[in-house]
C-alpha positions as CSV (number, residue, x, y, z in Angstrom):
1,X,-13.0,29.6,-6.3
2,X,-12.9,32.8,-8.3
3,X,-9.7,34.0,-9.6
4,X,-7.7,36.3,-7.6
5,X,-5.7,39.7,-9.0
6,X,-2.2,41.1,-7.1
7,X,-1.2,38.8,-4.2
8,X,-4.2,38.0,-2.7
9,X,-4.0,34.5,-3.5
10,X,-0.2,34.5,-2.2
11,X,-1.0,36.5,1.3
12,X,-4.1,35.3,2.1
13,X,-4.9,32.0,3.1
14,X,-8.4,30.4,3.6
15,X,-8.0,30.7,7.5
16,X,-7.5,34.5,6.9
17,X,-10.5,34.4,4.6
18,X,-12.4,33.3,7.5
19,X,-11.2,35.7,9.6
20,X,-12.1,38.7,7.7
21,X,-15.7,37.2,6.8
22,X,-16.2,36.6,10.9
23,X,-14.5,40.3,10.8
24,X,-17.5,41.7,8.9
25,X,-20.2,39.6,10.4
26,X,-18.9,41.5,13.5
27,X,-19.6,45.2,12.0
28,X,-22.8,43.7,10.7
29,X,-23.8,43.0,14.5
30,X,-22.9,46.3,15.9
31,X,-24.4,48.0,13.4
32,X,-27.3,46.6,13.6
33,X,-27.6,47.0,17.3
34,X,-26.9,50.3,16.4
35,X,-29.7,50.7,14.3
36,X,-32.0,48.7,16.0
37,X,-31.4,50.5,19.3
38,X,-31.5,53.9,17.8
39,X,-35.3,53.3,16.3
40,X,-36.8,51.2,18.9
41,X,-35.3,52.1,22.1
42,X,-33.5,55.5,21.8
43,X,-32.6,55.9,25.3
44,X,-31.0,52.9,25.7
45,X,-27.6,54.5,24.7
46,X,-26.8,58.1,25.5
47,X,-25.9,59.5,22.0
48,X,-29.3,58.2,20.7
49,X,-31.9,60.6,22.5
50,X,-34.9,62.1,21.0
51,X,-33.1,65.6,20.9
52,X,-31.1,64.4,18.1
53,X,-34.3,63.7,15.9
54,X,-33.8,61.5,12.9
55,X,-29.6,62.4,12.6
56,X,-28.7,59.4,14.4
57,X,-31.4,56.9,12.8
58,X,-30.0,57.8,9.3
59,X,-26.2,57.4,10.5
60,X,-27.0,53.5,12.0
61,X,-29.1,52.8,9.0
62,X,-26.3,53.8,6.4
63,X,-23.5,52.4,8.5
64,X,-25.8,49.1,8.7
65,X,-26.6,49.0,4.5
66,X,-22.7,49.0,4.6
67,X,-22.0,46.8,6.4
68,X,-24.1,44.6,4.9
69,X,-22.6,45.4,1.6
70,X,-18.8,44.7,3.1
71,X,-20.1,41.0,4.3
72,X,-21.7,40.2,0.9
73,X,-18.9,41.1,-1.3
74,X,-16.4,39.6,1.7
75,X,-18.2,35.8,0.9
76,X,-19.2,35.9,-2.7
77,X,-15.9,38.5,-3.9
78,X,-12.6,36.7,-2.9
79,X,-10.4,39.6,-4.5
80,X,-8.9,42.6,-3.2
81,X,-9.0,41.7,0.4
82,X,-6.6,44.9,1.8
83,X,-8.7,46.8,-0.2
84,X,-12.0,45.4,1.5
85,X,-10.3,45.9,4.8
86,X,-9.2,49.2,3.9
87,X,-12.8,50.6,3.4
88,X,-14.3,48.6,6.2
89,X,-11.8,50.7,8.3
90,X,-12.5,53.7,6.8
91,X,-16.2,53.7,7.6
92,X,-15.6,52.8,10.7
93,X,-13.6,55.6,11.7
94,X,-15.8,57.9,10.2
95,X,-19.4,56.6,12.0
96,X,-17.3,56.2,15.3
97,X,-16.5,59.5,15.0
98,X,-19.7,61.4,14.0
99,X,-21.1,58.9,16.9
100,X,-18.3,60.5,19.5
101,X,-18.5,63.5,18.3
102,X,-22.7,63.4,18.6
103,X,-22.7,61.5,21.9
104,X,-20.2,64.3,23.4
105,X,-17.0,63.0,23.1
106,X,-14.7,59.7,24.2
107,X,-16.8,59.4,27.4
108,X,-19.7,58.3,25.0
109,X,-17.6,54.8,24.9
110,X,-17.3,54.4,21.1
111,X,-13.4,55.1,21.1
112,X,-13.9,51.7,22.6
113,X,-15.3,50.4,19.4
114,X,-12.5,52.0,17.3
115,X,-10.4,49.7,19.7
116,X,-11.9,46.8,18.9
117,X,-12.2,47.3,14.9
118,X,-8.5,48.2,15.2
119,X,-7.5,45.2,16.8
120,X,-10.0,42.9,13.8
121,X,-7.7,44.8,11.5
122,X,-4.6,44.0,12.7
123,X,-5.5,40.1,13.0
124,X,-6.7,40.2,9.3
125,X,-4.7,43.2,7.4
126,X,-1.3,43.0,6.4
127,X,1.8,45.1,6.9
128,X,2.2,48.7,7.5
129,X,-1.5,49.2,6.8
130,X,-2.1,48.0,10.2
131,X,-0.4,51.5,11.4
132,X,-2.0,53.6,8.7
133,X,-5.4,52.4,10.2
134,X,-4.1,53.4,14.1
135,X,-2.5,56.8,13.0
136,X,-6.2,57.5,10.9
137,X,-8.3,56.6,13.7
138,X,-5.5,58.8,15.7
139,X,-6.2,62.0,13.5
140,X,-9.9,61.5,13.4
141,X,-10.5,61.2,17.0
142,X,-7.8,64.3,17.2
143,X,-9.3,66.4,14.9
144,X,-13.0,65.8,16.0
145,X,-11.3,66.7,19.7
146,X,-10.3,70.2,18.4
147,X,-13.4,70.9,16.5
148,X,-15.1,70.4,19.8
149,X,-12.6,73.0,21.5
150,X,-13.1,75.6,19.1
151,X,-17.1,75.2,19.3
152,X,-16.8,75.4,23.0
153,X,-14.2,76.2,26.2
154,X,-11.3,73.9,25.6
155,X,-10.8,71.1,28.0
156,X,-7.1,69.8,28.9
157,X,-8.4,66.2,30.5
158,X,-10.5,65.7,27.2
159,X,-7.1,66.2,25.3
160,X,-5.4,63.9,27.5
161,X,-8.2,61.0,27.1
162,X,-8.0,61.7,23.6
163,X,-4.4,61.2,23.8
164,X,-4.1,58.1,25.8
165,X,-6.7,56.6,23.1
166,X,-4.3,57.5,20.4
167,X,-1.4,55.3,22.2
168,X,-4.2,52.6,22.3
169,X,-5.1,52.7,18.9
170,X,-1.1,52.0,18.0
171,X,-0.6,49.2,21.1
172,X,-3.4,47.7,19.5
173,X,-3.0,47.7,16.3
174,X,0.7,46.7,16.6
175,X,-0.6,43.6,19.1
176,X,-2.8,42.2,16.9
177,X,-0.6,42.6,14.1
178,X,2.3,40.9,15.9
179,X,-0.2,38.5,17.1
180,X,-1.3,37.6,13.6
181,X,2.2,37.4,12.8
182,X,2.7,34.7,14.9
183,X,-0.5,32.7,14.0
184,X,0.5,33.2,10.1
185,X,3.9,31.7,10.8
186,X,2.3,28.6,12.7
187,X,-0.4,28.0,10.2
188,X,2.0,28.1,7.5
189,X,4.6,25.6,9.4
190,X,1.4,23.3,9.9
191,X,0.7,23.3,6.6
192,X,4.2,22.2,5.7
193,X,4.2,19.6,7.9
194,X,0.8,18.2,7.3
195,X,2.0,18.5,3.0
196,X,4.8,16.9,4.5
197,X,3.0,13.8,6.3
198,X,0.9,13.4,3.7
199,X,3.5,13.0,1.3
200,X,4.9,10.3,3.8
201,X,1.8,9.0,4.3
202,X,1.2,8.6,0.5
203,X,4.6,7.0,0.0
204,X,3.9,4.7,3.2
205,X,0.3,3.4,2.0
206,X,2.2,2.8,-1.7
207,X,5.2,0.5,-0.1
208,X,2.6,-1.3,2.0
209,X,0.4,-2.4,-1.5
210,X,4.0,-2.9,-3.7
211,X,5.2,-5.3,-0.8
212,X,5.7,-9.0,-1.6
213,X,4.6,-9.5,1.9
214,X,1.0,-9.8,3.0
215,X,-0.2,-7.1,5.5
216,X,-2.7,-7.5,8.2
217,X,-3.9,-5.5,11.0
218,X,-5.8,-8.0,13.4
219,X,-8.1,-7.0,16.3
220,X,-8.6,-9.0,19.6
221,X,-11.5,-10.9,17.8
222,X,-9.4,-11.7,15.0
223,X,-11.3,-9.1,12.6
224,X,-9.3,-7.5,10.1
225,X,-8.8,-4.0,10.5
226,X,-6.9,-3.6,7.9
227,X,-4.8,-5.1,4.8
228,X,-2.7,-5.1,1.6
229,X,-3.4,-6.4,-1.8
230,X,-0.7,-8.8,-1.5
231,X,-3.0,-9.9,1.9
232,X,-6.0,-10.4,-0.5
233,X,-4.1,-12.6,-3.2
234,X,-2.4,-14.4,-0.6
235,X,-5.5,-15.1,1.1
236,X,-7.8,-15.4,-1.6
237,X,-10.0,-13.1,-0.4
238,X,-12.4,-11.1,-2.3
239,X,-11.9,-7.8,-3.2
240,X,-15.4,-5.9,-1.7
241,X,-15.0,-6.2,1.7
242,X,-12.4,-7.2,4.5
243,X,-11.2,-10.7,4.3
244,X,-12.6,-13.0,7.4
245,X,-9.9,-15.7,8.5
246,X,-12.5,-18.2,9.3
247,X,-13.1,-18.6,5.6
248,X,-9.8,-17.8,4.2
249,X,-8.0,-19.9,6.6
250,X,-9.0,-22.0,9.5
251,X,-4.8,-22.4,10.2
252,X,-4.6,-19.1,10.3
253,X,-6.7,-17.8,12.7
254,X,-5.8,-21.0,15.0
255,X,-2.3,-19.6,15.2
256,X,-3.8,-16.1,15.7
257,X,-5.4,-17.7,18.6
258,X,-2.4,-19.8,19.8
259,X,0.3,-16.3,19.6
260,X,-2.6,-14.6,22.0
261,X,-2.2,-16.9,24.7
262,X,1.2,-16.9,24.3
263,X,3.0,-14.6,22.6
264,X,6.4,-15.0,20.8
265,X,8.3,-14.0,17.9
266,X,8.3,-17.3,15.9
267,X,6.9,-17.6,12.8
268,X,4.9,-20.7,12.0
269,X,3.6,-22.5,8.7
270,X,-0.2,-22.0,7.4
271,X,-2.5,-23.4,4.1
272,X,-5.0,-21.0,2.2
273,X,-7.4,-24.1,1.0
274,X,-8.8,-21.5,-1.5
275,X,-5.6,-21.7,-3.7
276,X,-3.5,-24.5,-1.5
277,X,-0.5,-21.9,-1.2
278,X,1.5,-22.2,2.2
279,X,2.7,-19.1,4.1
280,X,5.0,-18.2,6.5
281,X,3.7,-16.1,9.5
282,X,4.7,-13.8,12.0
283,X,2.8,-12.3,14.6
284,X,4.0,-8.5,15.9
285,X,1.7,-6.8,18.8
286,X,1.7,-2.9,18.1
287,X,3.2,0.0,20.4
288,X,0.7,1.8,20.8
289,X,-1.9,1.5,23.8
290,X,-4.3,-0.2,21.5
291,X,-4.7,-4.2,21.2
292,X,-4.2,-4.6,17.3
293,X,-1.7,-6.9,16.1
294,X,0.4,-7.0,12.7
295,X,0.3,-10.0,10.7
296,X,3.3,-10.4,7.9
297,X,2.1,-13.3,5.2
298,X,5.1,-14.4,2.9
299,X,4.2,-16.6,0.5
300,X,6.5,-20.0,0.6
301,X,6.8,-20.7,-3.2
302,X,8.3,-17.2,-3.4
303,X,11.2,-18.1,-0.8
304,X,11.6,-21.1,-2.7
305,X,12.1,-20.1,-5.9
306,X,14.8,-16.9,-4.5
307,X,16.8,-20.0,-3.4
308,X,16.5,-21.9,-6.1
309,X,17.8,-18.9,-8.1
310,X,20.4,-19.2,-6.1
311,X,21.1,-23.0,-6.9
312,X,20.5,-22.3,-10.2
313,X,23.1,-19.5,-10.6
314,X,26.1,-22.3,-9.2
315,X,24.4,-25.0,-11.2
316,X,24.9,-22.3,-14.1
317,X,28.5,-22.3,-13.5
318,X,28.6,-25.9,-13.1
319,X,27.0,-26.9,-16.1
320,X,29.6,-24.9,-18.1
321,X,32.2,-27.0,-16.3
322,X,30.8,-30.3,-17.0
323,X,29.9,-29.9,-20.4
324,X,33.7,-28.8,-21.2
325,X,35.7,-30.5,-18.1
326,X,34.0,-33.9,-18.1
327,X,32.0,-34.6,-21.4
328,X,35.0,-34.5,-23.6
329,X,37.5,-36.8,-21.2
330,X,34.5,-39.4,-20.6
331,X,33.3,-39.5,-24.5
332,X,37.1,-40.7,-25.0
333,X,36.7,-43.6,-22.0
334,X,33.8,-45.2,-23.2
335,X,35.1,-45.1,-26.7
336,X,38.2,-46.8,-25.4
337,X,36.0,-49.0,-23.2
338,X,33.8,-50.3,-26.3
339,X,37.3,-51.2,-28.2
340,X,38.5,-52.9,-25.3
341,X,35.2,-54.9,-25.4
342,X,36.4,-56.6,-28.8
343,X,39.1,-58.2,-27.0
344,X,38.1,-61.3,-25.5
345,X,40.6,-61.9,-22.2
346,X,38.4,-64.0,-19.4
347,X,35.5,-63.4,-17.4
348,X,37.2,-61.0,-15.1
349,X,38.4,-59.0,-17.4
350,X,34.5,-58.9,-19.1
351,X,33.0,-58.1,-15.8
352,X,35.3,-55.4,-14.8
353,X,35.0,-53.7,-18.3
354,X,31.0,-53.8,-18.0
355,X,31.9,-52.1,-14.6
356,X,33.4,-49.4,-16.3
357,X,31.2,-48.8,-19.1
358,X,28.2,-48.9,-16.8
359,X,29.8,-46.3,-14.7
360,X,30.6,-44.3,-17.8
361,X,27.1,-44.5,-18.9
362,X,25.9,-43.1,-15.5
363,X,28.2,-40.2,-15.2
364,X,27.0,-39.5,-18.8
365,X,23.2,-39.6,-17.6
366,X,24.1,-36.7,-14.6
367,X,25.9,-34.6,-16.8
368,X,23.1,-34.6,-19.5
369,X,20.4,-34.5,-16.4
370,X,22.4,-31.3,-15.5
371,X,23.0,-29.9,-18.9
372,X,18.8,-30.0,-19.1
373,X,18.1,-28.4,-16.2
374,X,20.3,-25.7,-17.3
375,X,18.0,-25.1,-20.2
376,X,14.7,-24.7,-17.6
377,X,14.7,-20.6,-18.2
378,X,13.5,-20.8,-21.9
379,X,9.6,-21.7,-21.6
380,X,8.0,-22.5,-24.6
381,X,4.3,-22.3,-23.3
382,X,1.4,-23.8,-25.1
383,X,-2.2,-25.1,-24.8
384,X,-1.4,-28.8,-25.0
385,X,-4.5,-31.3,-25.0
386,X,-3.4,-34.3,-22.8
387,X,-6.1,-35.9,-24.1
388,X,-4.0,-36.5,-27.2
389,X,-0.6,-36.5,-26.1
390,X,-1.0,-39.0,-22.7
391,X,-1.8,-42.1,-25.0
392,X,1.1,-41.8,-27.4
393,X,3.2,-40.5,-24.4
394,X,2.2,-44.0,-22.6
395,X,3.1,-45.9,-25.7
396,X,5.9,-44.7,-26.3
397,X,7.1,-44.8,-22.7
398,X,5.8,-48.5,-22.6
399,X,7.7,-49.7,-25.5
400,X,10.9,-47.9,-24.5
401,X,10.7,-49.5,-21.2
402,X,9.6,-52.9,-22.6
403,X,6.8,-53.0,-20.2
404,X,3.3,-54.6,-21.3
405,X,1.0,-52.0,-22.4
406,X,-1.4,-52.7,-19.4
407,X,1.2,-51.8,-17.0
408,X,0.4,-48.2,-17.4
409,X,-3.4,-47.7,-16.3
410,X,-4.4,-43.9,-17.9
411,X,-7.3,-42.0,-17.0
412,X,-8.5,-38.7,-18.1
413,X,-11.7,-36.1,-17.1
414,X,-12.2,-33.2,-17.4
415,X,-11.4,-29.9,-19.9
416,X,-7.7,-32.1,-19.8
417,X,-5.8,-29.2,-21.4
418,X,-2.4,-27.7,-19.3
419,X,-0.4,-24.5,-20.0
420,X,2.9,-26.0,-20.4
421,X,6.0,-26.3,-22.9
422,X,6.1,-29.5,-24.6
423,X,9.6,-30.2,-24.1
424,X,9.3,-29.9,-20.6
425,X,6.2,-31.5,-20.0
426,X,8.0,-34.7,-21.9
427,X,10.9,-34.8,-19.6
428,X,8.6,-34.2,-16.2
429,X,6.6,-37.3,-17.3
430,X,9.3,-39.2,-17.8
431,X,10.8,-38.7,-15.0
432,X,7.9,-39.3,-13.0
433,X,6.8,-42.4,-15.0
434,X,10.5,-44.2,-14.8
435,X,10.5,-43.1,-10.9
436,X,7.3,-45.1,-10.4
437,X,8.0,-48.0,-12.6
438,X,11.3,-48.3,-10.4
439,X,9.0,-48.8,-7.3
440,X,6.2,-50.4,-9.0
441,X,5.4,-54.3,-8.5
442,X,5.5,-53.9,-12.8
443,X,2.3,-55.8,-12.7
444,X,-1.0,-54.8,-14.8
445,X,-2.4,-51.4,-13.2
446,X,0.9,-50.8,-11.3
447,X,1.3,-47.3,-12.7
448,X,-1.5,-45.1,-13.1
449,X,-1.4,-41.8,-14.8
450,X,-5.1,-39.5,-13.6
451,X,-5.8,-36.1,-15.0
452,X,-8.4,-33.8,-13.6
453,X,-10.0,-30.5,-12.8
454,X,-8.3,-29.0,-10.3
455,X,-9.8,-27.4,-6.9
456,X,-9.5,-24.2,-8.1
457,X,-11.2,-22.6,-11.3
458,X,-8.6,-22.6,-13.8
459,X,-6.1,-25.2,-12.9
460,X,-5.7,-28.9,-13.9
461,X,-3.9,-31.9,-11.9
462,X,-2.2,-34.8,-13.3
463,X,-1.1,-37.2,-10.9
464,X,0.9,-40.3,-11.4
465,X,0.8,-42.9,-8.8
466,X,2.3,-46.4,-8.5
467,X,2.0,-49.3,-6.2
468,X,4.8,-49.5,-4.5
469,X,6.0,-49.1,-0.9
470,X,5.7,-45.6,-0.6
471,X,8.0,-42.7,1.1
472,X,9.0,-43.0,4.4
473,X,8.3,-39.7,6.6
474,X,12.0,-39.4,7.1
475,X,12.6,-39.6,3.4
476,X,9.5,-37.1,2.2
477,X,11.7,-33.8,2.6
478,X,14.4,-35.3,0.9
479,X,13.5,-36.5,-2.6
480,X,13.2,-33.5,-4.4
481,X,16.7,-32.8,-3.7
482,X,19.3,-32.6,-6.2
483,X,21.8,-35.8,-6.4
484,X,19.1,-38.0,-3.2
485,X,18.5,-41.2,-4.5
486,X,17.4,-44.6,-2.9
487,X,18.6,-46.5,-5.8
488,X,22.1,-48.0,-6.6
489,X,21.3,-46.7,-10.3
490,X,19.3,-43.6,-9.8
491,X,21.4,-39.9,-10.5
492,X,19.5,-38.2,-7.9
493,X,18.3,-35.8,-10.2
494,X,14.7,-36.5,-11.4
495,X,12.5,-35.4,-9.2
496,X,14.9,-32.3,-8.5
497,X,14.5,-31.9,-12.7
498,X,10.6,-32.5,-12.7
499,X,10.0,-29.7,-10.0
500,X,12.5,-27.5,-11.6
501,X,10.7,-27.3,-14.5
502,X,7.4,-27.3,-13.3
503,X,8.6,-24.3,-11.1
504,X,9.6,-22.8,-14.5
505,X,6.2,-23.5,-16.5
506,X,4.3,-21.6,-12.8
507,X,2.7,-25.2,-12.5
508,X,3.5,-27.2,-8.6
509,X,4.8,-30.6,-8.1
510,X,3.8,-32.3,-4.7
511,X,4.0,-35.5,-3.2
512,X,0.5,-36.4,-1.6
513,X,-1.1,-39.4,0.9
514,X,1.4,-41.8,3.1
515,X,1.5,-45.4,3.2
516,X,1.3,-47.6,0.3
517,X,2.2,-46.3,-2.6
518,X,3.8,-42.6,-3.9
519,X,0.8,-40.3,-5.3
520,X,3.0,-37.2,-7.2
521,X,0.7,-34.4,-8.3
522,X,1.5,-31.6,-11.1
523,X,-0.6,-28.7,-10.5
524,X,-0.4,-26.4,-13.5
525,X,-2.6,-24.1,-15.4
526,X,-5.3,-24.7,-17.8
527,X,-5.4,-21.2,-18.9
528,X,-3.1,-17.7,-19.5
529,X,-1.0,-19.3,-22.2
């Protein structure tokens, strides 16, 4: 776009562009009908007759080189458009004339055509030009009226046609100008609104890709119309192309097909296979007359962890409490509990004293379980090898435990390396290692620790599994919560710890398989240290 001078670029708009080009093309036209007419067929109009020799083939051919000249510069020169207008106008006035005043006056029907370039004016010309161009064509016409009088008898009736042509020239003019008015003012509030709605629209399509929630748009053959990036992720889906629920999630798109034959506004429970996240989903039909549904994904580990924030926050305050409210007061039992012991009073009096001290000892375990899980925000993360650390982990655990070293079976493949903080990773396994040996037979093979690659490229499990009885199904939902225990001597607060922390290190801890047994899988990464 070339650059404009004055106001041009202010006033005139591209649809006014437009209009003034289609304006000249129009002059173009006549004038070369005009011309055309005037050398081929001569007495097809009455002004262009043979008597008037070559006068009125030299007048079309210069108005039509004009106009010709007023169309190029109107496309290629974007600048000066009253002034363009202007001297379109002018010549127009004048060749209207010299025609009226060759074809013998208004009756000739080209104060017709002044009409009609007056009224193109006033659509595309601005302000009070619009009237200079009606009061010009009004003094030509005049003035080419009273030359005619004074070369012959004077007419009144050709006075009064010139006058009524005169009032034309200004009703149109001020029309089309009004009329223009009125288009300007509606092309300028569409333009506001569509800025406007596609401001919104902008600001609409950038809360859809920030939301946490997944977004679908779902046609009757459960083809994605649309979707978010959070959709993608969710779904594991690649990023060329639409996802396709038959791949991303068989689950899915059986619940799709469930809500269709009967619609409601539950939400129900999916897997992804691709990354083993579950989602929550809702179904919403659309408004609108057409069929496509909404489909909000909400990722489950994400709801989970906003409540254990939650539980952590009062945990928080409760861990202050203990550590100053209880520590101190028990510290000063069992101290008085061990001096008691040196007295030798009967076996009541032993057996109610090892009451208390076990007691004591438990409280003590709680409040330090608690204390450690108040410590789960500061992530140390490294690249640790369990190749290395499992055996002297094992050993160590076996020894503390006086078990026989067989009674821990360990077996590693794979890369074998996790993303993890040390610390943490320490007090996971051990929690997961004493939980099994408690529901272990505790004979050789009764515990076994496996590592592996995990189903998805990056990732690494590490499951430890013992022989025992297994979880009831009533019980499965309940052991990873804080202070649930089956045990007369268990805090409660183990597994609650081991997930906590896992939670904190971005790795997963599950319980897998029924029946025999309790299989506990850590799914963590094996890279993005």
């Amino acid at each position: 776009m070339s650059r404009t001078g004055g106001r041009d670029p202010e006033s005139f708009s591209e649809t006014r562009w437009r209009s003034l080009r289609y304006f000249q093309l129009y002059r173009f036209v006549v004038a070369a009908l005009l011309f055309f007419s005037a050398l081929l067929y001569p007495s097809a109009l009455p002004v262009l007759t043979l008597n008037q020799g070559g006068l009125h083939v030299g007048l079309a051919g210069g108005y039509l080189f004009s106009t010709i000249l007023s169309a190029v510069v109107a496309y290629a020169w974007r600048q000066h458009a009253s002034s363009q207008i202007t001297a379109s106008v002018l010549l127009d006035v004048l060749v209207m004339t010299l025609l009226i005043h060759v074809g013998g006056g208004l009756g000739g029907g080209f104060g017709s055509m002044l009409l009609v370039t007056l009224a193109g004016a006033g659509l595309v010309g601005q302000g009070r030009l619009v009237i200079f161009y009606a009061a010009l064509a009004t003094i030509a016409v005049l003035v080419e009226q009273s030359y005619r009088a004074l070369q012959t008898e004077l007419e009144a009736t050709a006075f009064f046609h010139a006058g009524v042509f005169s009032i034309a020239f200004f009703a149109v003019a001020i029309s089309a100008r009004l009329l223009a008015r009125r288009l300007l003012a509606n092309e300028e509030l569409a333009r506001r609104r569509g800025i406007d709605l596609k401001k919104q629209t902008l600001v609409s399509q950038r809360v859809i890709e920030e939301m946490q929630e997944g977004v679908l748009v779902l046609g009757d053959d459960a083809r994605v119309a649309q979707c978010n990036p959070r959709a993608r992720h969710l779904l594991a889906a690649s990023e060329s192309g639409e996802p396709v629920l038959r791949e991303c999630s068989p689950e899915l798109l059986q619940s799709f097909a469930d809500w269709r034959r009967q619609p409601d506004g539950g939400a129900v429970l999916v897997q992804v296979p691709a990354n083993g996240v579950q989602l929550r989903v809702r179904f919403v039909g659309t408004t609108g007359g057409d069929s496509d549904v909404l489909v909000f994904l909400e990722d489950m580990s994400r709801l989970r962890e906003q409540a254990q924030q939650i539980k952590l926050a009062a945990l928080g305050r409760l861990t202050a409490s203990i550590a100053h409210e209880i520590r101190n007061p028990l510290s000063a039992i069992r101290h008085a509990g061990e001096l008691m012991r040196e007295e030798r009073r009967g076996e009541l009096y032993e057996r109610l004293l090892r009451i208390l001290l076990d007691n004591t000892q438990r409280v003590e375990r709680i409040v330090s379980d608690v204390l450690e899980l108040g410590r789960r925000d500061r992530v140390y993360s490294e690249l640790i090898d369990l190749r290395q650390l499992l055996p002297a982990f094992a050993e160590e655990w076996s020894t503390r435990e006086q078990l026989a070293t067989d009674v821990i079976r360990l077996e590693v493949c794979g890369d074998a390396r996790i993303c993890f903080d040390r610390s943490h990773l320490h007090q996971v396994l051990w929690n997961l290692l004493s939980n099994a040996l408690r529901h272990s037979r505790r004979v050789a093979g009764s515990v076994r620790l496996l590592v592996g690659d995990g189903r998805v490229a990056g990732q690494v499990e590490l499951h430890v599994i013992d022989d025992g009885e297994g979880v009831a199904d009533d019980l499965r939902e309940q052991i990873f919560e804080p202070f649930f225990t089956t045990h007369h001597r268990g805090t409660g607060l183990g597994l609650y710890i081991a997930r906590e922390l896992c939670e904190a290190n971005e790795a997963r801890l599950e319980l897998l398989g029924r029946g025999k047994g309790a299989d506990f899988r850590l799914l963590g990464r094996a890279l993005g240290c």
